[in-house]
C-alpha positions in Angstrom: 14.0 26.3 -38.5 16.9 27.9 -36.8 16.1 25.7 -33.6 15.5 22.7 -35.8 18.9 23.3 -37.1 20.5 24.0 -33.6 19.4 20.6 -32.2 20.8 18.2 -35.3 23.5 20.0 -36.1 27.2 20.2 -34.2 28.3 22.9 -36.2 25.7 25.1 -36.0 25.8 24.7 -32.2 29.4 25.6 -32.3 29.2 28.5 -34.3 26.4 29.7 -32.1 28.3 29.1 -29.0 31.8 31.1 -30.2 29.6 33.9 -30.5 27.2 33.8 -27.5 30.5 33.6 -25.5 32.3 36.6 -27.0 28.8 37.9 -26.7 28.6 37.6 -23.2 31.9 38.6 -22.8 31.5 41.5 -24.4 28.3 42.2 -22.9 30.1 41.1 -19.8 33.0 43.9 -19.8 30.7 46.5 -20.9 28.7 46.3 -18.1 31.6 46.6 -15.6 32.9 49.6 -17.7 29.2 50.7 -17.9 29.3 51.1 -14.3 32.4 52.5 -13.4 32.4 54.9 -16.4 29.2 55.7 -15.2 30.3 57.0 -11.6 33.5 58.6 -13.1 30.8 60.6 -15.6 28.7 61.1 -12.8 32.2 62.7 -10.3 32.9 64.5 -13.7 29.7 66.4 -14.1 29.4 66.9 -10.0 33.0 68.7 -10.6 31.5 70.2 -13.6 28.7 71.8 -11.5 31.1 73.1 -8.4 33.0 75.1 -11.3 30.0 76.5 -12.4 28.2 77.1 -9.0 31.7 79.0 -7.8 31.7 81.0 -11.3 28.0 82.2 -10.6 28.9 82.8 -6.7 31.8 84.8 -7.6 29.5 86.8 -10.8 26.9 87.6 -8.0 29.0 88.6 -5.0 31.3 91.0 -7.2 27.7 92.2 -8.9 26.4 92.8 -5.5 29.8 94.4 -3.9 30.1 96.5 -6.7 26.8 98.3 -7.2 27.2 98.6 -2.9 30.9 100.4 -4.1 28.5 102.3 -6.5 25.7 103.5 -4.2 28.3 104.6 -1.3 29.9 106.9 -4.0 26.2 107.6 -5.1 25.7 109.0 -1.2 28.7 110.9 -1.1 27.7 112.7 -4.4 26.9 116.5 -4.9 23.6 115.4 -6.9 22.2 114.2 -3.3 23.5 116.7 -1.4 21.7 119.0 -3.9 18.7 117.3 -3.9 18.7 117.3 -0.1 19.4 121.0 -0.2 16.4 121.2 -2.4 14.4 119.4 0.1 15.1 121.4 2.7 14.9 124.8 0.8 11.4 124.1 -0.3 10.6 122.9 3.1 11.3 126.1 4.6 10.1 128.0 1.8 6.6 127.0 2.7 6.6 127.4 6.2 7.9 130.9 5.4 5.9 131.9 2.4 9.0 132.9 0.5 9.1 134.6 -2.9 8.8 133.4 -6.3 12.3 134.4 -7.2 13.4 131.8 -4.6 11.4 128.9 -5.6 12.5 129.0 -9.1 16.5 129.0 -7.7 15.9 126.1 -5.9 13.8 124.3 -8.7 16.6 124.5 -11.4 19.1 123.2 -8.7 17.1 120.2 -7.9 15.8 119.3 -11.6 19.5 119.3 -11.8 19.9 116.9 -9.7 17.8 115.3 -10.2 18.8 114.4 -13.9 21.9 113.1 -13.0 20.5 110.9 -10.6 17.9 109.3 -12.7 20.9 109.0 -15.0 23.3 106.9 -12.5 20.3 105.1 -11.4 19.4 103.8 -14.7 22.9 102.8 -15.1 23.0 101.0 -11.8 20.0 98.8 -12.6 18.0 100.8 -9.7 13.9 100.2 -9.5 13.9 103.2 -7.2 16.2 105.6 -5.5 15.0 107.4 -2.5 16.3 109.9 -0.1 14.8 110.1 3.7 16.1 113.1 5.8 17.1 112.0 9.3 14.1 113.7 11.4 11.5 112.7 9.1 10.5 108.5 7.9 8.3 109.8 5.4 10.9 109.5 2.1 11.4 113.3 0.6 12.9 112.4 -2.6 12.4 109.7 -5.2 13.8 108.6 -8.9 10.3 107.3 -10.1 8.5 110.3 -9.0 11.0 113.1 -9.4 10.7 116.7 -7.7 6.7 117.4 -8.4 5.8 114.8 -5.8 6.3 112.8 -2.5 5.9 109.1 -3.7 3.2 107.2 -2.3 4.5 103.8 -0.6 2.2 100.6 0.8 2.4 99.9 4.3 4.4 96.4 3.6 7.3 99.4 1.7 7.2 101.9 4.4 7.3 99.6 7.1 10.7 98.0 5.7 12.1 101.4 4.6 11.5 103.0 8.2 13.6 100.2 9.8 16.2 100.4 7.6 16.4 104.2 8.5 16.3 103.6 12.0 18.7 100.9 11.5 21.5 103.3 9.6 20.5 106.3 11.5 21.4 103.9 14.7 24.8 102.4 13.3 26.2 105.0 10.9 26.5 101.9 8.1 25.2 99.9 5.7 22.2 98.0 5.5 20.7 95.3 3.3 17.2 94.5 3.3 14.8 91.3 2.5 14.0 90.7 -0.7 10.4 92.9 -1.5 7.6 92.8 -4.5 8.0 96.7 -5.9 6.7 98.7 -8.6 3.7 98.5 -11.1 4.5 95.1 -11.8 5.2 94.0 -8.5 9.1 92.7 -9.3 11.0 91.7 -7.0 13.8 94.1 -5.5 16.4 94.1 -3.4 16.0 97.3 -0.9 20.0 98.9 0.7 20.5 101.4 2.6 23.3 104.1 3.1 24.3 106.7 5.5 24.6 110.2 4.0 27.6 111.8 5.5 27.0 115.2 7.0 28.9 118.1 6.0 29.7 118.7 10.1 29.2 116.1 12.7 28.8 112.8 12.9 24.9 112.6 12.7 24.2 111.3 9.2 22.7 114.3 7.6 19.8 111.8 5.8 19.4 108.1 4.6 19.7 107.0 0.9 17.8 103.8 0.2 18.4 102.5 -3.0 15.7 99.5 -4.5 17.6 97.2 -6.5 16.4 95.3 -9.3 17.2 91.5 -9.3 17.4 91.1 -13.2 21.2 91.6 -13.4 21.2 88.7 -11.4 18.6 86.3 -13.2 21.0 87.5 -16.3 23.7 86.0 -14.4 22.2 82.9 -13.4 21.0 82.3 -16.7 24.8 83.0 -18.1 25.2 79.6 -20.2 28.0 77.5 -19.4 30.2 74.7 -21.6 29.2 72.3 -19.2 25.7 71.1 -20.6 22.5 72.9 -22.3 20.4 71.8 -18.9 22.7 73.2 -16.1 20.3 75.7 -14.3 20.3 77.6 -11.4 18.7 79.4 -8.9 18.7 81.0 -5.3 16.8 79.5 -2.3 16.5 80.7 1.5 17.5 79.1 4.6 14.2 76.9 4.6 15.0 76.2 0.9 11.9 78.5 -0.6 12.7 79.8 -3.9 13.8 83.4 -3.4 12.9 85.0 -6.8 16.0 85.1 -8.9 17.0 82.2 -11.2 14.7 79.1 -12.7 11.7 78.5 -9.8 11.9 74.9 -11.5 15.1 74.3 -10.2 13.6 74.1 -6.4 10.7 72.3 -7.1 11.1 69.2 -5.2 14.3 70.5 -2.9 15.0 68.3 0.1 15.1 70.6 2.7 17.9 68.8 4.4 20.0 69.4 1.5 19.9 73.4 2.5 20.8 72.7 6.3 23.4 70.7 5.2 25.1 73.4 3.2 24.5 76.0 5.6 25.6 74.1 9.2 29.0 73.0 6.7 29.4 76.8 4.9 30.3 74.4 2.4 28.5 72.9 -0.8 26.7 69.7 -0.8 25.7 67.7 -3.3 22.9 64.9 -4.0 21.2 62.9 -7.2 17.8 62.7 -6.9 14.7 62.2 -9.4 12.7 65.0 -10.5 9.7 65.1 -13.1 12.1 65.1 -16.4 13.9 62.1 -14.7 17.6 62.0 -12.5 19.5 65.1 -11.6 22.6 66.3 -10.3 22.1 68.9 -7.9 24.7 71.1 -5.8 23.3 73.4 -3.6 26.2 76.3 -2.4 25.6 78.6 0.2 27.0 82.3 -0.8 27.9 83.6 2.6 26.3 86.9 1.8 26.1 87.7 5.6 29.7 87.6 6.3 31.1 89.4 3.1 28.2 92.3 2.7 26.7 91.8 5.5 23.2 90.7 5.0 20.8 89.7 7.3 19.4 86.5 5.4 21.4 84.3 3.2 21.2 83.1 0.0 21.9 79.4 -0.8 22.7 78.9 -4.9 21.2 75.9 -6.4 22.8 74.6 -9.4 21.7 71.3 -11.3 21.8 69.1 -14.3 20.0 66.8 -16.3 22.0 63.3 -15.7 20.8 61.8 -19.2 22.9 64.5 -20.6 25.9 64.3 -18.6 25.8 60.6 -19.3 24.8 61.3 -23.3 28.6 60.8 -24.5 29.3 57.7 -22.9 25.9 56.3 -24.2 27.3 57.0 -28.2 30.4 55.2 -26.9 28.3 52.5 -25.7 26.3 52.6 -29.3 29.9 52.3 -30.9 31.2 49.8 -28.6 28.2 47.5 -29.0 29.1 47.7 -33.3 32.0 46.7 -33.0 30.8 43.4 -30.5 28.4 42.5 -33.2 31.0 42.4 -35.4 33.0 40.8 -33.2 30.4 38.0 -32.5 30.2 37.4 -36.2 33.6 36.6 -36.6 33.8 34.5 -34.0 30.2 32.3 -35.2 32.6 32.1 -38.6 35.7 30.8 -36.6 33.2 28.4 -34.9 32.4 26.9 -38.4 35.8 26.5 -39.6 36.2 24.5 -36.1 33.5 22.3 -36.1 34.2 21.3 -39.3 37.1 19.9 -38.4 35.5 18.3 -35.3 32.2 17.0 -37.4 34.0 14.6 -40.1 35.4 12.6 -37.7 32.5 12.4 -35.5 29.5 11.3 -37.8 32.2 8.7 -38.9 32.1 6.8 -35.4 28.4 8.3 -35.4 27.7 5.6 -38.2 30.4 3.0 -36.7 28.0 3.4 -33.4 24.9 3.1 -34.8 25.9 -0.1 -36.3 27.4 -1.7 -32.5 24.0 -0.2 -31.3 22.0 -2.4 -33.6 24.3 -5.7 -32.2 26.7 -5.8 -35.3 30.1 -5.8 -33.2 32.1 -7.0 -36.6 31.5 -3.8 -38.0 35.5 -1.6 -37.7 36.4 1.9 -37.6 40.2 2.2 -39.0 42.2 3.7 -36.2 43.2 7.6 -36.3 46.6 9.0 -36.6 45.0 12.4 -35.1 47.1 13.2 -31.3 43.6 15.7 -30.5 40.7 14.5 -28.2 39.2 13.4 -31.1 41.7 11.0 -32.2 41.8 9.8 -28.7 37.7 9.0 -29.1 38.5 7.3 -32.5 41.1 4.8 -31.0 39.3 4.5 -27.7 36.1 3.0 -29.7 38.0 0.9 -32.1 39.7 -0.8 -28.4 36.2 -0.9 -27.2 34.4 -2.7 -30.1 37.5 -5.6 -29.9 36.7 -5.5 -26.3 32.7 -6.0 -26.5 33.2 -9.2 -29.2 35.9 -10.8 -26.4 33.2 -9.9 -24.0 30.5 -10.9 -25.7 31.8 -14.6 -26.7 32.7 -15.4 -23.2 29.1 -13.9 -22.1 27.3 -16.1 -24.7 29.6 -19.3 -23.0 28.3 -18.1 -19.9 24.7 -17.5 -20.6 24.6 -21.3 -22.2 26.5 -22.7 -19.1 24.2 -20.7 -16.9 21.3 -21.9 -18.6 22.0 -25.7 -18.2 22.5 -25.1 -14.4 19.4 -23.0 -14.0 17.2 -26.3 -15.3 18.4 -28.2 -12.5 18.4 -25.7 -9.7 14.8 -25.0 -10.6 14.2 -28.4 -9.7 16.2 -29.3 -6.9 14.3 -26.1 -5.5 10.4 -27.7 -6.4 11.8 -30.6 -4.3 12.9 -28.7 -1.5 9.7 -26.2 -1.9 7.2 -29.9 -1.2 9.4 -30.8 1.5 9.5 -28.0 3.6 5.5 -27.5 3.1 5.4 -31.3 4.2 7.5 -31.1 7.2 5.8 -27.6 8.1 2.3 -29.5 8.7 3.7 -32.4 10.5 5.2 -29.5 13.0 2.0 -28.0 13.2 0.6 -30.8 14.3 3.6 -31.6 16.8 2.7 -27.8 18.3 -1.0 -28.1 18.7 -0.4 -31.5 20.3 2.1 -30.0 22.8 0.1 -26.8 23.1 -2.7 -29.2 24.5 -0.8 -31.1 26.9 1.0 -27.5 28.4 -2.7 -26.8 29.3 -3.1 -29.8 30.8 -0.3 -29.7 33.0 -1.4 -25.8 33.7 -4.7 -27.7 35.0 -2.9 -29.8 36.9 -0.8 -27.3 38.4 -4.0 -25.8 39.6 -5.1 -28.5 41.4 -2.1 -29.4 43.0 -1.7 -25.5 44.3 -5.0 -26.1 45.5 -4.5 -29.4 47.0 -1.4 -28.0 49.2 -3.0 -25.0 50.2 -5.9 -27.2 51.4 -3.4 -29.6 53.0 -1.2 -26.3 54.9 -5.1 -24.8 56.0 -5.6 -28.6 57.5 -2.2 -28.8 59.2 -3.0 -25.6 60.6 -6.6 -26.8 62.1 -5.0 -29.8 63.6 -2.7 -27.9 65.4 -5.4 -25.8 66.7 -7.3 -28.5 67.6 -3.6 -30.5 69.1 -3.7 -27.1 71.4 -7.3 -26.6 72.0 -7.6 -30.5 73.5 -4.5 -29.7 75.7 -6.0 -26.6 77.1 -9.6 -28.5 77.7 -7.7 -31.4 79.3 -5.6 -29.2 81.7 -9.3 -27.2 82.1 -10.8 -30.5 83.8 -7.6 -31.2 85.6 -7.8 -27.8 86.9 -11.8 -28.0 87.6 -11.4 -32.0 89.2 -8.6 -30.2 92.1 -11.4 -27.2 92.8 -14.1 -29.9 93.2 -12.7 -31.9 95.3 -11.3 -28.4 97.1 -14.7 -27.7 97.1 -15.6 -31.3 98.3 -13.4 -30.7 101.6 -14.6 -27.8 101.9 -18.3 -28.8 102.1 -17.3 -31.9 104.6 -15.7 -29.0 106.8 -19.0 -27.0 106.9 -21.0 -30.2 107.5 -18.4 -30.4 110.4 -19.1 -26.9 111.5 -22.8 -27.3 111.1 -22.8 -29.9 113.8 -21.0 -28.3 116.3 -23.4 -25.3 116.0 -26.1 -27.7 116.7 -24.5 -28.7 119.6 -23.5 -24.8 120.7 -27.5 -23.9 119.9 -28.4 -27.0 122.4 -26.2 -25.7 125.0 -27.6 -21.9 124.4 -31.4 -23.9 124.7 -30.5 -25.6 128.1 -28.8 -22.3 129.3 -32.3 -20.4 128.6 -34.3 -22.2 130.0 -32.1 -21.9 133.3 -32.8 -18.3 132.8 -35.9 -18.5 132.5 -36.4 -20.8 135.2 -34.4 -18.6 137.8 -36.2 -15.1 136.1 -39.0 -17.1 138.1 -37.5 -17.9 141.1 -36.4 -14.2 141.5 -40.0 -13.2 140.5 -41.5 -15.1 143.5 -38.7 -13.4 145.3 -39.2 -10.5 144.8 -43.1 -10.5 145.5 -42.0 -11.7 148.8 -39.7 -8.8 149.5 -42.6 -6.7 148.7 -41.2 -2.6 147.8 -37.7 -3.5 148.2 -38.3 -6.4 145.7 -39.4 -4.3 142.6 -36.4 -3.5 141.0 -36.1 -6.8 141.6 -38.6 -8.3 140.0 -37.9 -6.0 136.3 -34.8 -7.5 136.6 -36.4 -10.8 136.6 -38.5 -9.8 134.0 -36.2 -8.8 131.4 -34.0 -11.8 132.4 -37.0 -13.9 131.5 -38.0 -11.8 127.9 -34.5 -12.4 127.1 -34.1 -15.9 127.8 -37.5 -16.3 125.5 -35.7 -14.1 123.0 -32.7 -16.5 122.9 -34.7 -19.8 122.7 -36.5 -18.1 119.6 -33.1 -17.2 118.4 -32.4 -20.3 119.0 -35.4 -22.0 117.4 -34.4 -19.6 114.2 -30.7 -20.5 113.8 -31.6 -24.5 114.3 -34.2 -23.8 111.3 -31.5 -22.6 109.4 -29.3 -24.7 110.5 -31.4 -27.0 109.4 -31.6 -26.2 105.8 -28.1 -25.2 105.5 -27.5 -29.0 106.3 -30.0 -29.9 103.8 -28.7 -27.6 101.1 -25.0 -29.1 101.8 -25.8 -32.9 101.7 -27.3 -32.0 98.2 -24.4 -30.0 97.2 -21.8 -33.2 98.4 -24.2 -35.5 96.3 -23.8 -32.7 93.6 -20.0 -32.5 94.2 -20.0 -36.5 94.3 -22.1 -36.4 90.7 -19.3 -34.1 89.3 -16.2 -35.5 90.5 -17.0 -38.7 88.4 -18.4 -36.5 85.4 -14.8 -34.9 85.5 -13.2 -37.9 86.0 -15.1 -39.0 82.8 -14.8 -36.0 81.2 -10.5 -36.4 81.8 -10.5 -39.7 80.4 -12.6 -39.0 77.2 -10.4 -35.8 76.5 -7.1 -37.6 77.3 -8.3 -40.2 74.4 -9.5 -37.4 71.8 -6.6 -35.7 72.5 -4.5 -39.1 71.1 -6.8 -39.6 68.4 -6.6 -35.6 67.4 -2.1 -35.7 68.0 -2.6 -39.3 65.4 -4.9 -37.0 63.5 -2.3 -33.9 63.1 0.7 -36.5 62.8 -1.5 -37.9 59.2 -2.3 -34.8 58.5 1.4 -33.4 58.5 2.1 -36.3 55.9 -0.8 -35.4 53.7 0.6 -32.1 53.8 4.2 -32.7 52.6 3.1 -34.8 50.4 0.5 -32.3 48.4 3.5 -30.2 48.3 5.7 -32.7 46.8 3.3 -33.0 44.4 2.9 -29.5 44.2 6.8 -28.9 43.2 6.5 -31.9 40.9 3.6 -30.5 38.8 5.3 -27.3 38.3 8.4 -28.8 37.2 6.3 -30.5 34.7 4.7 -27.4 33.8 7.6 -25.4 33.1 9.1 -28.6 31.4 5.9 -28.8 28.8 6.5 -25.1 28.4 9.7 -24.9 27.3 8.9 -27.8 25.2 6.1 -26.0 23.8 8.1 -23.3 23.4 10.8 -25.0 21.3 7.8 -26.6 19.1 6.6 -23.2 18.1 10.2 -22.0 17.8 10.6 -25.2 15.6 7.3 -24.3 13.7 8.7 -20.9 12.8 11.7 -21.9 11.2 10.2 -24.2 9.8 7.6 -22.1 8.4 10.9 -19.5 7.2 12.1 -22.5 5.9 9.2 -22.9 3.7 8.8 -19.5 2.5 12.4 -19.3 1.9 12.1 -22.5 -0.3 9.2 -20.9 -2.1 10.9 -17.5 -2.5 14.4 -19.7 -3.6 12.3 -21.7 -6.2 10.6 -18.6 -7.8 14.0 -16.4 -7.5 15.2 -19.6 -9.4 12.5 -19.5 -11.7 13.4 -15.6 -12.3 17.0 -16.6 -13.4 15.8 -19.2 -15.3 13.5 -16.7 -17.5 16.3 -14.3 -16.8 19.2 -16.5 -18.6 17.2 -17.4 -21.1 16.4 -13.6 -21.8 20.3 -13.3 -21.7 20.4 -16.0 -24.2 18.2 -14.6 -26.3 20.1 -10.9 -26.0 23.4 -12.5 -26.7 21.7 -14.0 -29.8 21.8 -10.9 -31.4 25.3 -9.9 -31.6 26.8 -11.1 -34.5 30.6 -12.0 -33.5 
């Protein structure tokens, strides 16, 4: 309902938005203060706990310093001297196996004593008191057990009571030692020891050790403070371990870090952390118990709060100041109303005035407003825009009738234009595929004309081979007719030659047969000399074997003779036969080679020609080409030409439909 009313209604929105905004502003400026209040709280409560962590510090180290003031005083006293007296009396009593009179002497002296001391120890908060004499670690006195009895000790007890004895019997002063479990109920104690001063000398005539309770100082920690009900406390050691004394709870969860901190600084450190009951504010202070008392541990005191408390009082202030915002906010949802009313009137006036112009009644009029506000501006500004929209609206309705009459005929100049361009784009397309045929014609012929010339440059190149070759053949048989008839005179020479050796072999016939005829005529010689005729006679006889030698020769080299004569009249007949095949052979090539240099001159024309042709049919070709080329070109824009016509007569179709829609719209403003 409240959303329902939100959405219709101005006022309500208005009302609602006066308040979210001091809302939110409110909300706003709390926040901020939230936050820094918040830190200045949380400085506040850490300054809070450094006042109560120095007035616990100061409690204990005065507590601590005074019961050491006490126990020096307590060393120095008659009561232990007496007691030590006693000690020793009863000591050498039994070694000497004195009388009875003498016992009972010392007795009263040390019950004595012994009275007083349990007395001062009570008042000094002391678990134990005991007195160790310097030769012997074995303790001879003590408060708890009195004079009837040596008091039995665990070895953990006696081990830290010897070295504190050694310790004071060593440096003639004071010492502290750890914190110990003692007693029945195993408390925790805080063991001292003190030098007994000796009547003469400087030898400490025996040790006192007093065991000091620790619940003086749990009462101190516990001490309440103004601060806050959840400020605790408690003491931890170097490694942040809870040392016994104060609330263990408060180191539960210690960061260990925090305690080094504080002790490499001697100064206290602070941190806000979370523990189990939620966020604290912790301080952790380190006492410094080693360089005022001079103990051999230190003590680090933990003090800590409960944040949510600290931070309680501003949280009622919050409370309060979030009361008085509420109230705040209502006032301003009322001042809201008031406004809007004001702002509404007005409004569902023109609201109505609006609806009306929506609906296309522009007569309807809004009287103008006197009002100098935004809103008066809005009143006057629609009254000028009303008179506006029915000038506008006349002159649109002129328009729209105008536009429509035009629109009629554009629509059919277009349809013409449309049927033309189709008409003109088929005759085109015709045109294109006509030319697209006759390019690949001319490509053909292109072909064949390349293929012509490059037959015609392969025969121009044959006939000058052959122009060459016929040359070199005709100068061949020039060449081989001057060997011939070389060979001719050369044969007539040996014909020559092979007459004269016919005549020399005559000659060499007649001159053998002389031998021979005067070998015989020496023979008969000789056979006439008789002995002196021998030698003779061989000599006639080899005369005569050699003349028969030389005629056989002779006979041989006529033989040959004979044929070599026969074998060169063929060869002359041969050379005759060849000499006129050469001569024939030089007239027929001298004829092929005119007819082949006529051949090579027709076939250089051929030649120039196929190229001319060549040339021409490429020219042709790139002429159909480009003509081709501009048909398609032509064909495109024509075909553009078409689609644009189309795309013109159904855009003029569209304003056609779209004037008379315009028409129609005007119609229903009533000017």
């Amino acid at each position: 309902m409240i959303l329902g009313r939100l959405r219709k209604s101005l006022t309500w929105r208005l009302a609602v938005s006066f308040g979210g905004l001091v809302t939110a502003a409110l909300v706003l400026s709390g926040a901020v203060n939230w936050m820094f209040t918040k830190q200045d709280v949380r400085e506040d409560a850490f300054r809070g706990l450094s006042v109560v962590s120095d007035f616990h510090a100061e409690l204990l180290e005065s507590y601590l310093r005074g019961r050491l003031q006490s126990l020096r005083m307590l060393a120095e006293s008659q009561e232990v001297q007496d007691i030590l007296g006693w000690a020793a009396g009863r000591a050498g009593l039994n070694r000497a196996g004195g009388e009875q009179n003498t016992r009972s002497s010392y007795g009263v002296l040390g019950t004595k004593a012994h009275e007083r001391l349990l007395s001062k120890a009570s008042q000094l908060d002391l678990a134990d008191l005991f007195l160790l004499a310097p030769e012997d670690p074995v303790p001879v006195y003590s408060v708890r057990s009195g004079l009837q009895s040596v008091p039995e000790l665990n070895e953990k007890t006696a081990k830290a009571m010897a070295s504190l004895r050694t310790q004071v019997l060593q440096d003639h002063r004071v010492a502290w030692g750890k914190p110990m479990p003692y007693g029945p109920d195993g408390s925790l104690c805080l063991p001292l020891a003190l030098p007994i001063k000796a009547v003469a000398g400087d030898r400490p005539a025996g040790v006192v050790l007093a065991v000091l309770g620790t619940h003086t100082l749990d009462r101190i920690l516990d001490r309440e403070t103004q601060l806050a009900a959840t400020v605790h406390s408690a003491l931890v050691d170097a490694k942040g371990r809870f040392a016994g004394i104060g609330e263990k709870e408060v180191s539960r969860g210690l960061n260990p870090q925090l305690v080094s901190e504080a002790l490499a600084d001697g100064s206290r450190v602070r941190e806000r952390t979370e523990a189990a009951g939620g966020s604290v504010l912790r301080m952790a202070t380190p006492l410094g118990l080693s360089k005022t008392l001079g103990f051999p541990f230190d003590w680090i005191l933990i003090t800590q709060m409960n944040e949510a408390e600290a931070l309680a009082p501003m949280r009622a202030l919050a409370f309060r100041f979030g009361g008085f915002g509420i109230l705040l906010a209502l006032g301003a949802c009322v001042v809201g109303v008031f406004l809007s009313r004001s702002l509404v009137g007005p409004l569902r006036s023109l609201e109505t005035a609006v609806r009306e112009v929506g609906r296309g009644n522009l007569n309807v009029s809004i009287d103008a407003s006197t009002r100098q506000d935004e809103v008066g501006g809005l009143i006057n500004s629609f009254h000028a825009m009303v008179q506006s929209l029915r000038d506008q609206t006349r002159e649109i309705l002129e328009g729209v009738n105008a536009l429509a009459a035009s629109m009629s005929e554009i629509s059919a100049t277009a349809a013409q234009l449309a049927a033309s361009s189709t008409e003109t784009a088929t005759a085109v397309s015709e045109i294109s595929s006509t030319a697209e045929e006759v390019r690949q014609t001319a490509q053909v012929a292109q072909q064949k004309a390349d293929g012509v010339s490059q037959d015609a440059s392969r025969m121009t190149q044959t006939s000058e081979e052959g122009r060459f070759v016929t040359r070199e053949a005709i100068q061949g048989l020039q060449r081989i007719q001057k060997e011939m008839d070389f060979v001719a005179e050369n044969v007539m020479r040996l014909s020559e030659q092979g007459q004269n050796i016919e005549d020399i072999i005559g000659t060499v016939r007649d001159l053998a047969d002389q031998i021979n005829l005067l070998s015989v005529n020496a023979a008969i010689e000789a056979a006439k000399a008789g002995e002196h005729g021998k030698g003779f006679a061989v000599v006639a006889h080899e005369m005569r074997s050699l003349a028969d030698q030389s005629k056989e020769a002779t006979e041989q080299i006529k033989q040959i003779l004979s044929e070599v004569q026969k074998i060169t009249s063929s060869a002359v007949l041969a050379m005759e036969r060849g000499a006129k095949a050469v001569k024939a052979g030089l007239e027929q090539g001298e004829k092929a080679g005119e007819a082949v240099e006529r051949l090579a001159a027709t076939v250089e024309a051929s030649a120039d020609s196929a190229l001319q042709i060549a040339a021409s049919s490429h020219e042709q070709l790139v002429g159909v080409e480009q003509l081709v080329q501009a048909i398609q070109n032509i064909d495109e824009a024509t075909g553009q030409n078409t689609e644009g016509a189309r795309q013109l007569e159904m855009s003029v179709r569209d304003l056609e439909r779209l004037s008379q829609s315009l028409k129609n719209a005007a119609a229903r403003f009533q000017v």
